[in-house]
C-alpha positions in Angstrom: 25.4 -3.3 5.9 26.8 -6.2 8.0 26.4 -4.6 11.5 26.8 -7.8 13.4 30.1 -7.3 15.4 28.6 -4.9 18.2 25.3 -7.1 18.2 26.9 -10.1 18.3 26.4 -11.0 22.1 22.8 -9.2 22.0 21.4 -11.4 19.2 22.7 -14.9 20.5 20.6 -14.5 23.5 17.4 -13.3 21.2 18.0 -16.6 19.3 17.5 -18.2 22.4 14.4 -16.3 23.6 13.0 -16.5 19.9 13.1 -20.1 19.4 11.1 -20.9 22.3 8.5 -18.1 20.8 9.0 -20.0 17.3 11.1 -17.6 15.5 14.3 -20.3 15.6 15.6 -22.4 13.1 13.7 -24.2 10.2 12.9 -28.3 11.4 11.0 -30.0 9.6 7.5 -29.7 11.1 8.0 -25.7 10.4 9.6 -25.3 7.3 7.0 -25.6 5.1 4.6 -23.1 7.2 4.1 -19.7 6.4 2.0 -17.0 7.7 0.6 -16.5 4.2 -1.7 -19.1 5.1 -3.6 -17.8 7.1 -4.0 -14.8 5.3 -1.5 -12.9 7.4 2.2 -11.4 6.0 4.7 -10.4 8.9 7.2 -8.0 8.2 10.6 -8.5 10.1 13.8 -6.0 10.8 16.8 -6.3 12.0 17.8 -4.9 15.7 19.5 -1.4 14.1 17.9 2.1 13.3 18.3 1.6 8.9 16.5 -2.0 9.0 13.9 -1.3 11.4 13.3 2.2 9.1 13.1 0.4 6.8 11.0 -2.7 7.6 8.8 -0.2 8.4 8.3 1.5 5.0 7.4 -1.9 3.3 4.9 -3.1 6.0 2.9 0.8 6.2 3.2 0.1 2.2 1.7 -3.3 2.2 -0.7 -2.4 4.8 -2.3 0.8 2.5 -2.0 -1.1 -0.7 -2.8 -5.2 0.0 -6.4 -4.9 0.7 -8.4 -8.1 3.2 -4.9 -9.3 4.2 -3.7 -8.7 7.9 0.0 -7.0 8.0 2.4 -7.5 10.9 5.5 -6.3 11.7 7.6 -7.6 13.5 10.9 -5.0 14.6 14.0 -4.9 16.1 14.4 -9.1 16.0 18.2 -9.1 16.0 21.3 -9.7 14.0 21.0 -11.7 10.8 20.6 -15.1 11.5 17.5 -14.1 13.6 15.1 -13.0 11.2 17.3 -15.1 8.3 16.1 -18.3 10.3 12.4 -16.5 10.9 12.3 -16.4 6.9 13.3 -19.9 6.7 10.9 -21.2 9.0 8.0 -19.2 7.7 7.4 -17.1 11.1 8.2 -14.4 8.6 7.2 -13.6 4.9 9.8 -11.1 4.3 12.6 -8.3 5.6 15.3 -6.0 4.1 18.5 -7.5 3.7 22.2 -6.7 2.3 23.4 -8.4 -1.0 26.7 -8.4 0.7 25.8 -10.2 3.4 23.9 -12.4 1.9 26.5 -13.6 -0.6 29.1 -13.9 2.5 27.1 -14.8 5.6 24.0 -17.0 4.3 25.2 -18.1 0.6 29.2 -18.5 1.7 30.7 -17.1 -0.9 33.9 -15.2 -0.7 33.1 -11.4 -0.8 32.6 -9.6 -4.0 33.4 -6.0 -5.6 31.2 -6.1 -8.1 27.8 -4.7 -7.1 25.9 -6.1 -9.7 27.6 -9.6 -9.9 27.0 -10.0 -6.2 23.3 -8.7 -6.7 22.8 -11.1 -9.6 24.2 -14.3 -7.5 21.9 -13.9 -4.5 19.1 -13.0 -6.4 19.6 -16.6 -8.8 21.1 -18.6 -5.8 17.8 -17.9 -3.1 15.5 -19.1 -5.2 17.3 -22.0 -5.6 18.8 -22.7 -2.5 15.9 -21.1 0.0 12.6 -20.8 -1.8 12.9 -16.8 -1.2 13.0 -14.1 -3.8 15.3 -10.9 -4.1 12.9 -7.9 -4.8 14.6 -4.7 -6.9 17.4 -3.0 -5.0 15.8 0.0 -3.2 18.9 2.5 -4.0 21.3 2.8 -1.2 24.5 0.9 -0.4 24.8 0.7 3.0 28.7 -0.9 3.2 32.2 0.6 4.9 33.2 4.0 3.6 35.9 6.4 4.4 34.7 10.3 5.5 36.8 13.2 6.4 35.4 17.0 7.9 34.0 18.6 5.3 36.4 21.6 6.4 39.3 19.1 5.4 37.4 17.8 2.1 37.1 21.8 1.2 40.6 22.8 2.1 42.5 19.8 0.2 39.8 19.5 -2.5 39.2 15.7 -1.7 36.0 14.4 -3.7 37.6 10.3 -4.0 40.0 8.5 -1.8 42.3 8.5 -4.7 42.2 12.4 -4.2 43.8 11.6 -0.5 47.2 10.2 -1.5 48.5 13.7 -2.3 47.8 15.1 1.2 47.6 11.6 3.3 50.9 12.2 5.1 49.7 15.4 6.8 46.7 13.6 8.1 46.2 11.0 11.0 43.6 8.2 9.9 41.8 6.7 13.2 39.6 3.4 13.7 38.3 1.0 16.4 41.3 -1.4 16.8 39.2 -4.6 14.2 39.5 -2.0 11.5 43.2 -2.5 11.4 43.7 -6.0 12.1 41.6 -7.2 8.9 43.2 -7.9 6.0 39.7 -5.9 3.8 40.5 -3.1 6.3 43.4 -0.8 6.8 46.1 -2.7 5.2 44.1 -3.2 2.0 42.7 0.3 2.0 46.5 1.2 1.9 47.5 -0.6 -0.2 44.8 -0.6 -3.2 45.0 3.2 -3.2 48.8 3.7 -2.3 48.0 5.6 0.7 51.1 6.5 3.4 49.2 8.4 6.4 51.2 10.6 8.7 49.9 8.7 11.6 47.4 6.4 12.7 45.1 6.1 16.0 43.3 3.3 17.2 39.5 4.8 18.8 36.6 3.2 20.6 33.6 3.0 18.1 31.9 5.2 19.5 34.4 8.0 20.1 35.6 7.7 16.3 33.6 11.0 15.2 34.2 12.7 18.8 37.9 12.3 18.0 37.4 14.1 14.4 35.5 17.1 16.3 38.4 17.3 18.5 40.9 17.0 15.3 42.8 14.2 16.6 41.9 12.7 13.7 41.0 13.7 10.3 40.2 10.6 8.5 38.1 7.8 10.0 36.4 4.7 8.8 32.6 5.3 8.5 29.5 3.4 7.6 28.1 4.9 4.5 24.4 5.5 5.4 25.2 6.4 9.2 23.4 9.2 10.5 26.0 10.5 12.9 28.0 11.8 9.7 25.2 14.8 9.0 25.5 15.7 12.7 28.9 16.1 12.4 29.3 17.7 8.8 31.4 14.7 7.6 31.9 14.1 3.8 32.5 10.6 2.6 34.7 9.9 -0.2 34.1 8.2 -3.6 35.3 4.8 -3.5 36.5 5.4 -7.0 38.6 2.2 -7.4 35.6 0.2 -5.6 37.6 -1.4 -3.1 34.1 -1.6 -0.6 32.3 -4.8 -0.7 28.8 -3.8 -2.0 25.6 -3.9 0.4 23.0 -2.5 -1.2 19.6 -2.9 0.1 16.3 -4.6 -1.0 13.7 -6.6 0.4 13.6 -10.7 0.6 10.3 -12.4 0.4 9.2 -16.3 0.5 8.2 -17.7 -2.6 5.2 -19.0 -1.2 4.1 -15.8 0.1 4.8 -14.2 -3.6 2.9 -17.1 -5.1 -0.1 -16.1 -2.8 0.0 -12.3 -3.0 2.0 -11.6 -6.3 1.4 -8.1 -6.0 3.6 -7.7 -2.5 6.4 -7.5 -5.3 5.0 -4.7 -7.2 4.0 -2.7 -4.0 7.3 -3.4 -2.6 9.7 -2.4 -5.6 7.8 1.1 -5.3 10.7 1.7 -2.8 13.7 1.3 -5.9 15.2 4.5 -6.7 13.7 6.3 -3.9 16.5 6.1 -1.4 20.3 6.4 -2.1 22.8 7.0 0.3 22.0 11.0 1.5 18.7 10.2 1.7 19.0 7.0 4.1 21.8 9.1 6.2 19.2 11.9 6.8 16.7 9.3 7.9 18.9 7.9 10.3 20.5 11.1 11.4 16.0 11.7 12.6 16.1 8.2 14.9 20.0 8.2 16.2 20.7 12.0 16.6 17.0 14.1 16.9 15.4 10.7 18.4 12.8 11.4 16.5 10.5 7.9 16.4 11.3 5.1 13.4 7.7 4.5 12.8 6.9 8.4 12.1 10.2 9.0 10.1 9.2 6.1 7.4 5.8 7.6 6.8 6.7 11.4 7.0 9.2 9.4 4.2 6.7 7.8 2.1 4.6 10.7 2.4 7.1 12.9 1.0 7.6 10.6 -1.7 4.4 9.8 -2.9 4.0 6.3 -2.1 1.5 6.9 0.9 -1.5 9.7 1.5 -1.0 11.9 4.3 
């Protein structure tokens, strides 16, 4: 999901500190390097509990399977454009990104409903544009979702949004104060599904599912894989009329580094189909809410699934 808003501040200055360590952008003495070269692959992740999980998974993966080549990884580097311009520059082989952010922030594009349209764009236009590959989607769609108690879901029988315009004008719907200034926010939520709350509240991000515990609210905007909803027995509703941007997951990879270790593809797609969105929430629900370490949760993961020996 594009989580950049709260990180914003925090990944400008690790721009700064990265390009003097040589993760900034591409010139032209680096863009044609890559750590393949030297035998090496470096993992990267974004600064946020779901990428660095994941980035994790694919280098204990690539680090089991890709025998005589030293795996790095390289966590926690920031927003997008930090490891985006890593990738670019070759100070990274590959990371888990977002087709949703990737058609909006890197390719420009103006944002898509269609999940497999916007999959099927980035994965032609990289290539093309960047020299770097879109593996398989791994499952889960990590993009803006709308959850109420699951004591509210059971007493009005709500399974979709749709299922919400029948009961929305006994309810008070509450969100951090950007949710209902953008026009893909409350307004168009509204308005593609017909919705007339009773009220509305504006909340501090991070007292959103404190407000729902206290019932001052009993709808709130969510993010679809975040862990805080299994501590707090939320249940998100289909987006049934798909009015969500998609950002579904999969891993990014230089050509170069494909080119020179074609089977990093094949060990990588083992990931596709093995997380959807439950089993991503429960994941982060270990890191955020148990504080349970990233590094052990991916490989009690892959464990679990097969893909790694115990």
């Amino acid at each position: 999901m594009k989580k950049t808003t709260m990180m914003f501040v925090a990944s400008a200055v690790l721009m700064i500190m990265m390009t003097a360590c040589g993760y900034g952008p591409p010139s032209a003495s680096t863009s044609s390097s890559n750590s393949s070269s030297n035998n090496t692959i470096v993992v990267g992740s974004k600064s946020f509990t779901e990428s660095i999980l994941v980035g994790n998974m694919m280098y204990d993966l690539l680090k089991a399977n890709l025998k005589g080549v030293t795996i790095e990884n390289k966590s926690n580097l920031g927003g997008t454009m930090v490891p985006w311009n890593a990738i670019q520059s070759g100070q990274l082989d590959l990371y888990c990104e977002y087709t949703g952010t990737g058609l909006v922030d890197i390719l420009k594009q103006p944002v898509s409903h269609d999940p497999n349209a916007t999959y099927q764009t980035v994965k032609t236009q990289y290539p093309q544009k960047f020299n770097i590959d879109w593996l398989n989607p791994i499952g889960f769609n990590d993009t803006y979702a709308i959850a109420v108690p699951q004591s509210v879901a059971n007493q009005y029988h709500l399974k979709t949004i749709s299922d919400l315009k029948a009961v929305a004008s006994k309810l008070t719907f509450g969100a951090e104060p950007e949710y209902f200034s953008r026009p893909d926010g409350y307004a168009g939520l509204i308005g593609a599904y017909g919705l007339q709350f009773g009220s509305k509240k504006e909340l501090n991000v991070g007292l959103k599912y404190e407000a729902v515990a206290s019932n001052q609210v009993q709808v709130i905007d969510v993010f679809s894989t975040d862990g805080q909803l299994t501590k707090y027995n939320m249940t998100v509703l289909n987006d049934d009329k798909n009015f969500f941007p998609p950002y579904y997951a999969a891993p990014i990879v230089r050509e170069s580094t494909l080119k020179a270790h074609p089977e990093v593809a094949t060990i990588l797609n083992k990931l596709t189909g093995k997380l959807d969105n439950s089993s991503m929430q429960q994941l982060n629900y270990q890191v955020d809410v148990q504080h349970k370490s990233a590094d052990t949760v991916a490989k009690q993961f892959l464990i679990s699934a097969g893909l790694l020996s115990a």
